[in-house]
RODO-2510 file (C-alpha; in nm, 4 decimals, decimal comma):
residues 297
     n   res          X          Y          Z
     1     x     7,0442     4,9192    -1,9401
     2     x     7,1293     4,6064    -1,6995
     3     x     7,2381     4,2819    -1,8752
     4     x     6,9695     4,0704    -1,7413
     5     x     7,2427     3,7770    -1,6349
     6     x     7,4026     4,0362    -1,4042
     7     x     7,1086     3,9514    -1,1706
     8     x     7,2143     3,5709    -1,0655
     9     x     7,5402     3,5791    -1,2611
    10     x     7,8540     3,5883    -0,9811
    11     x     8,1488     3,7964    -0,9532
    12     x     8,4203     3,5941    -0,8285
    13     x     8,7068     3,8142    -0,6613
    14     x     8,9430     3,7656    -0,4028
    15     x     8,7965     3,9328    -0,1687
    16     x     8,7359     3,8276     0,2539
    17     x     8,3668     3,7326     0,1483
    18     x     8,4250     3,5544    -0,1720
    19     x     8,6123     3,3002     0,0156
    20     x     8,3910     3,2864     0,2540
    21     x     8,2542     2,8795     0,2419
    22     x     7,9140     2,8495     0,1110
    23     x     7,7822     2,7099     0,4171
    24     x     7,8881     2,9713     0,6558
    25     x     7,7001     3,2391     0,3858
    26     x     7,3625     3,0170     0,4070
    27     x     7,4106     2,9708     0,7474
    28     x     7,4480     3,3541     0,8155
    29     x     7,1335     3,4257     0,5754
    30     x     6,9098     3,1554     0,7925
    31     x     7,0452     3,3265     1,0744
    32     x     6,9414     3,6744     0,9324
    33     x     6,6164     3,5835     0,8760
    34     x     6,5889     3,4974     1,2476
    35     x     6,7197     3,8644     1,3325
    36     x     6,4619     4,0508     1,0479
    37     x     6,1648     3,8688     1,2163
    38     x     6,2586     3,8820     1,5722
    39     x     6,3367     4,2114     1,5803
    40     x     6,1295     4,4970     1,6049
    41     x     6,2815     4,8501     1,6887
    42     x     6,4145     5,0704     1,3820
    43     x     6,7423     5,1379     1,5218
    44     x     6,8369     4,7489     1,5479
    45     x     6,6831     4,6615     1,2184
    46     x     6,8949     5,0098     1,0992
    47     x     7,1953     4,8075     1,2628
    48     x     7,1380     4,5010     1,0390
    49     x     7,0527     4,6357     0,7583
    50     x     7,4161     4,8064     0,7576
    51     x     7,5813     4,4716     0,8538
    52     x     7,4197     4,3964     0,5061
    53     x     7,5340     4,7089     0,3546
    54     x     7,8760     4,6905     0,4504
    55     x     7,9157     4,2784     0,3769
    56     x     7,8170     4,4395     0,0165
    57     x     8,0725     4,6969     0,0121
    58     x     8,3482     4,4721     0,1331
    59     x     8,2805     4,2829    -0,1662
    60     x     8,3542     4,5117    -0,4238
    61     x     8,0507     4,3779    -0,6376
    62     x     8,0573     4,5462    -1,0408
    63     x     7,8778     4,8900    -1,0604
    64     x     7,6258     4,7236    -1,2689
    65     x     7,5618     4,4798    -0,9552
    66     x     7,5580     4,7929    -0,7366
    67     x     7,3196     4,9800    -0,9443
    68     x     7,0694     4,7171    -0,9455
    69     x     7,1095     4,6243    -0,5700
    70     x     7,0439     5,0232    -0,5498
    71     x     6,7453     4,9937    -0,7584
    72     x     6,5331     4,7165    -0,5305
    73     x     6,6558     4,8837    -0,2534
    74     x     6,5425     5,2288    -0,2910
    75     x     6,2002     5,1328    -0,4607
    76     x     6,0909     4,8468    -0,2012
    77     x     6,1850     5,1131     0,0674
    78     x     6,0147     5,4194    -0,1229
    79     x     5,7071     5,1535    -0,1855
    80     x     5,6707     5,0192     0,1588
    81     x     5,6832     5,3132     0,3881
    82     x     5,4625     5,5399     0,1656
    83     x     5,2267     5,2747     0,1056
    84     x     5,1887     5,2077     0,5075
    85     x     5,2015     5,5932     0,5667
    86     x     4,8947     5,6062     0,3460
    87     x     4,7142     5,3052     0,4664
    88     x     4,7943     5,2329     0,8893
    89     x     4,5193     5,1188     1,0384
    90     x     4,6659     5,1213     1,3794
    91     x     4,6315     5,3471     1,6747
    92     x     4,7203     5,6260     1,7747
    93     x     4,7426     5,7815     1,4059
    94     x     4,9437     6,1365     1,3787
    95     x     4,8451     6,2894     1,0144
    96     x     5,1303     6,5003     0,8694
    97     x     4,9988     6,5536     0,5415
    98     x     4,6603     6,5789     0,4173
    99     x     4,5949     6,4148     0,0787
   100     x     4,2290     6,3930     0,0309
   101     x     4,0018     6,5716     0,2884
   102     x     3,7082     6,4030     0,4368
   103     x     3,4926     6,7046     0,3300
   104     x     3,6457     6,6683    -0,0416
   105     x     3,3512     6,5847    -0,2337
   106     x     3,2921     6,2734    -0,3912
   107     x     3,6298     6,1612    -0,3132
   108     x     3,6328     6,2608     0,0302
   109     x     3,2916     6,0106     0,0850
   110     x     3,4449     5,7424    -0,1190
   111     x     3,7638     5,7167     0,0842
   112     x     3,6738     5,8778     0,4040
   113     x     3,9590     6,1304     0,3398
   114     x     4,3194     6,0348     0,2156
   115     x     4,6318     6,1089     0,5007
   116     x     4,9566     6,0555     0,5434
   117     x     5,0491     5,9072     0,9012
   118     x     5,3787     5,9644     1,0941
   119     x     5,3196     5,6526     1,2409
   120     x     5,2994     5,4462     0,9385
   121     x     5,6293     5,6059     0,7819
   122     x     5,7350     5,4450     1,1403
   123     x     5,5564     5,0908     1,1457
   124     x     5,7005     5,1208     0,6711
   125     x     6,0472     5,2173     0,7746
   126     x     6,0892     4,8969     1,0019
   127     x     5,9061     4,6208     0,7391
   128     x     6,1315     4,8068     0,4561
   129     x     6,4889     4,7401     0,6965
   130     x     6,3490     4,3658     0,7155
   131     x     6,2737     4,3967     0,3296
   132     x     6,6304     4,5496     0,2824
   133     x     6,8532     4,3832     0,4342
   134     x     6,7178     3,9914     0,3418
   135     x     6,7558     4,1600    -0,0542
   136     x     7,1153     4,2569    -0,0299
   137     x     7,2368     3,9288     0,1789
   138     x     7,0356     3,7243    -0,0558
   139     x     7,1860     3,8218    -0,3679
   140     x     7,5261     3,9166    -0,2149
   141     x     7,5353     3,5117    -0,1437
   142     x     7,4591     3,4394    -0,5083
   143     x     7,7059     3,7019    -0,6167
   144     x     7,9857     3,6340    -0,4441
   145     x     7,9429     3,2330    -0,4392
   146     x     7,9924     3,0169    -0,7367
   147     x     7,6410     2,7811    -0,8581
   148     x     7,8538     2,4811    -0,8274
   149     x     7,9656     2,5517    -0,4750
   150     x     7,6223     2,6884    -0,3329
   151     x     7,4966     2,3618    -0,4616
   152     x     7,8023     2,1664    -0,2804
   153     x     7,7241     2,3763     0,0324
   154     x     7,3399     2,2649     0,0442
   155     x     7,4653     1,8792     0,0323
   156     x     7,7025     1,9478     0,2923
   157     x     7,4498     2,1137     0,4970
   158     x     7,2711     1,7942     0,4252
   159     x     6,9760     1,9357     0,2225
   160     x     6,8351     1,6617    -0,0301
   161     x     7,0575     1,6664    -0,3475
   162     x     6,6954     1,7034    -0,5292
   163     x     6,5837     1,9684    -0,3387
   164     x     6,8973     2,1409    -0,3686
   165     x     6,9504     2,0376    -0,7443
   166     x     6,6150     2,2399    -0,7828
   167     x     6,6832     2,5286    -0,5739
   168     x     7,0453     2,5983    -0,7858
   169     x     6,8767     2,4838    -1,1393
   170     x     6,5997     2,7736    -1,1064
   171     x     6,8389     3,0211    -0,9974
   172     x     7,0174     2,9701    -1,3186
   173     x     6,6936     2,9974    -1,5011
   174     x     6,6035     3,3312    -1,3589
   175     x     6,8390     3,5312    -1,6342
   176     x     6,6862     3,3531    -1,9127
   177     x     6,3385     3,4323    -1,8147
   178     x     6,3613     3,7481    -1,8114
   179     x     6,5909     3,7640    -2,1113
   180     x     6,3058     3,6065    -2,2825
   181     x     6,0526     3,8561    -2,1170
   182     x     6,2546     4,1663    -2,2454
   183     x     6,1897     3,9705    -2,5723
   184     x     5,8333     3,9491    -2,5519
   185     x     5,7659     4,3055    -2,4472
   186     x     6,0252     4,4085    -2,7575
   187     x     5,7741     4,1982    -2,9859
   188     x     5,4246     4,3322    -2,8135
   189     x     5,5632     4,7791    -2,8579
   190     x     5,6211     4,6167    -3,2395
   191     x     5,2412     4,5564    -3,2316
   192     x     5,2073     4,8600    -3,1069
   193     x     5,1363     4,7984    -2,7122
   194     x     5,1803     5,1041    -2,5273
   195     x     5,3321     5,0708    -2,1393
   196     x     5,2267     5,4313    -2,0505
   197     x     4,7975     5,3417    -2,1528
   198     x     4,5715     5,3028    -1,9132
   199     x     4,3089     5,0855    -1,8683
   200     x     4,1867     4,7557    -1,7320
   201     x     4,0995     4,5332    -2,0409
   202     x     4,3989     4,6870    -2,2000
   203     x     4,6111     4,5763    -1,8706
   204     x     4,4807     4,2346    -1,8508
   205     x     4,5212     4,1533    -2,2225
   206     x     4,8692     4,2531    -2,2191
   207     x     4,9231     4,0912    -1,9241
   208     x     4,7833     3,7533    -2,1006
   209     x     4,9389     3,8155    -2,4332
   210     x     5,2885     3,8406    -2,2374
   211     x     5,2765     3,5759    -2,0165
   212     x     5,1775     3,3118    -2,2188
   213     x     5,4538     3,2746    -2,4250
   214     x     5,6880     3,2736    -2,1317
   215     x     5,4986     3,0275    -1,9307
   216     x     5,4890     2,7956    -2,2560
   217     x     5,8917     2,8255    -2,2786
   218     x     5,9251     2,7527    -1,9835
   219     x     5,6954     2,4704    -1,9748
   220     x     5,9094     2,3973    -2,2197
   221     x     6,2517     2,4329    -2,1047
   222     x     6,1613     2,2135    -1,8009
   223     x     6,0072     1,9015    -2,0051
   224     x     6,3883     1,9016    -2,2075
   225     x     6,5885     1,9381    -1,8663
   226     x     6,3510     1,6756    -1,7319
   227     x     6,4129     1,4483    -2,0114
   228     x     6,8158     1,5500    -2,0338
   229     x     6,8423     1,4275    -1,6329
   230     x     6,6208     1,1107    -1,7068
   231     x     6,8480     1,0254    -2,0019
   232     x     7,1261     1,0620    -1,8145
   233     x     7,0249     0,8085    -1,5445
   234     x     7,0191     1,0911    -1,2410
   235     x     6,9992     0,9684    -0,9394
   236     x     6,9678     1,2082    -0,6135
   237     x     7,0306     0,9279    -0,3847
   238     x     7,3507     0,8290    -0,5743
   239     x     7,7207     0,8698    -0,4103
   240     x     7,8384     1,1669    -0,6146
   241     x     8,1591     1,3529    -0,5999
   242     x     8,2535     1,7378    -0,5830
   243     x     8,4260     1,9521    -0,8717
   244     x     8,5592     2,1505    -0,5376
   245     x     8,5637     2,0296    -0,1831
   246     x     8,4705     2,2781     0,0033
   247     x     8,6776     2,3257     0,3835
   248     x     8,5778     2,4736     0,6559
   249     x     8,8209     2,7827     0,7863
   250     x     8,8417     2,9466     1,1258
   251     x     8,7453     3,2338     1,0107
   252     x     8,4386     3,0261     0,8695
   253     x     8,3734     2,8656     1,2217
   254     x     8,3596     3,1963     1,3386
   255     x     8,0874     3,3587     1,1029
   256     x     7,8667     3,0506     1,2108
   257     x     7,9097     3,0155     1,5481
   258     x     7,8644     3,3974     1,6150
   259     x     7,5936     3,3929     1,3609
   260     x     7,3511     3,1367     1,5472
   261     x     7,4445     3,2180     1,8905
   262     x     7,3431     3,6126     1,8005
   263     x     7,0509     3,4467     1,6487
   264     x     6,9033     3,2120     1,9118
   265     x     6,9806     3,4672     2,1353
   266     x     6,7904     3,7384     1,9994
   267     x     6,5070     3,5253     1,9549
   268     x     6,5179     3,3863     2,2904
   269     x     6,4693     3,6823     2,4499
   270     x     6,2038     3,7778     2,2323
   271     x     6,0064     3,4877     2,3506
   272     x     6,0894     3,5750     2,7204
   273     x     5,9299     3,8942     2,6806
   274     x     5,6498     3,7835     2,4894
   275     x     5,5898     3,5246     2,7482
   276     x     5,5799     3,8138     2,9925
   277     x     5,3639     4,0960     2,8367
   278     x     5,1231     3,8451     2,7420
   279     x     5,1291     3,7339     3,1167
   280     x     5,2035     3,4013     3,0502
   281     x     5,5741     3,3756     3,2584
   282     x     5,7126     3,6509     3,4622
   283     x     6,0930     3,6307     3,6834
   284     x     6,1735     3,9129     3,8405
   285     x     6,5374     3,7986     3,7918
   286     x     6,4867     3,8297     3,4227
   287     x     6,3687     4,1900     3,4071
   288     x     6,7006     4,3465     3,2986
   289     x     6,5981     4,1195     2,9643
   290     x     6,2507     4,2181     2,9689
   291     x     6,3682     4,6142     2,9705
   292     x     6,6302     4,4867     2,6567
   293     x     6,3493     4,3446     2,4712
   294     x     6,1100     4,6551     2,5117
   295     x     6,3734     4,9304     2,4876
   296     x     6,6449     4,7316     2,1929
   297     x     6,4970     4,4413     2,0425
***
């Protein structure tokens, strides 16, 4: 079983992306972002998605890291194409598995017949790359990067010290929720809840029964940090110094610099060609990038 902390909890190593500086990581996860909603084909989503892969690999996370990263990836994947496969509304639709015929009856009236689409596998495989990739670059960041220093890195980047005294502060809280919700399941099986019974009114009490002693600790558990800061005359606006200054590197300049020029590039050209197939602007000097867009992007 995972140790719930393992989740947020870093692995500090010396490793090329450990010392990456926490502002090149951010910058390169905005910048990824960019690239998972700008582009569109499999193959260059496939392309990310192994830049993600491999920054994950390179940074020799803990098997127990690994296991869970394997975990959200394999079941968000699984979950996304084969709900889309089941479900694609677009056209043209090629069915390569019959579920539920139209001619079933009952069923086959209720749902007009259940199939599996080729298409949607398609149109699942590309929103479960985007899924992918933003899931192992988001919690390589907070694996490989202490609290402290993410937290110096959003000052630096010039974020609000409350907004980014927020952002770090629930991050920290994450393991302790769910600590306390392996708790509260632990006590409802004692009372003899079942996971594996069906029903709604049995679903929605134990849904109500779980989460309101979690939502009342952690109403909780903000009201004392609220009143621990206050005590403690915080002040966001206040000068404040740095347990670690953090320094830019070449190798740092060049993570950033490549990452937004790849970036606004990408999304450039996307623009271009929207601009163009919606016939809004058209150069014929530009239509080596409009046959990029359509054939890469």
């Amino acid at each position: 079983m995972f140790n719930t902390a393992s989740l947020i909890q870093p692995s500090i190593k010396k490793t090329f992306i450990h010392r990456i500086d926490p502002r090149a990581k951010i910058t390169f996860l905005l910048c990824a972002s960019i690239l998972a909603v700008s582009l569109d084909k499999p193959k260059s989503l496939f392309i990310l998605f192994m830049v993600a892969i491999s920054s994950c690999i390179f940074a020799k996370l803990p098997w127990d890291k690994v296991g869970l990263l394997a975990i959200f990836v394999i079941l968000g994947m699984w979950g996304t194409m084969f709900s889309q496969a089941l479900f694609y509304a677009g056209h043209p639709r090629t069915i390569i598995f019959v579920l539920i015929s139209s001619k079933t009856p009952i069923l086959g009236a209720i749902t007009d017949g259940l199939y599996v689409y080729r298409e949607g596998f398609i149109h699942g495989a590309v929103q479960a790359l985007r899924f992918s990739s933003m899931i192992c670059l988001g919690l390589l960041t907070c694996w490989t990067t202490e609290p402290r220093d993410l937290l110096t890195g959003l000052v630096k980047l010039k974020i609000p010290y409350n907004f980014a005294f927020m952002t770090i502060t629930a991050l920290r809280f994450i393991p302790t929720v769910l600590t306390e919700t392996k708790t509260v399941i632990a006590v409802e099986r004692l009372k003899g809840f079942k996971p594996t019974k069906v029903g709604i009114f049995s679903s929605l009490k134990t849904a109500v029964s779980t989460l309101r002693p979690i939502l009342a600790n952690s109403v909780r558990r903000a009201s004392t940090l609220a009143l621990s800061i206050e005590s403690r005359a915080f002040n966001p606006t206040a000068p404040r110094s740095h347990l670690r200054d953090l320094r830019y590197k070449f190798s740092d300049f060049l993570i950033t610099g490549g990452a937004i020029s790849g970036s606004l590039a990408v999304a450039t050209i996307k623009i271009m060609y929207l601009l163009y197939i919606n016939e809004i602007f058209y150069s014929s000097s530009l239509r080596h990038i409009y046959q990029l867009a359509g054939k890469v992007l």
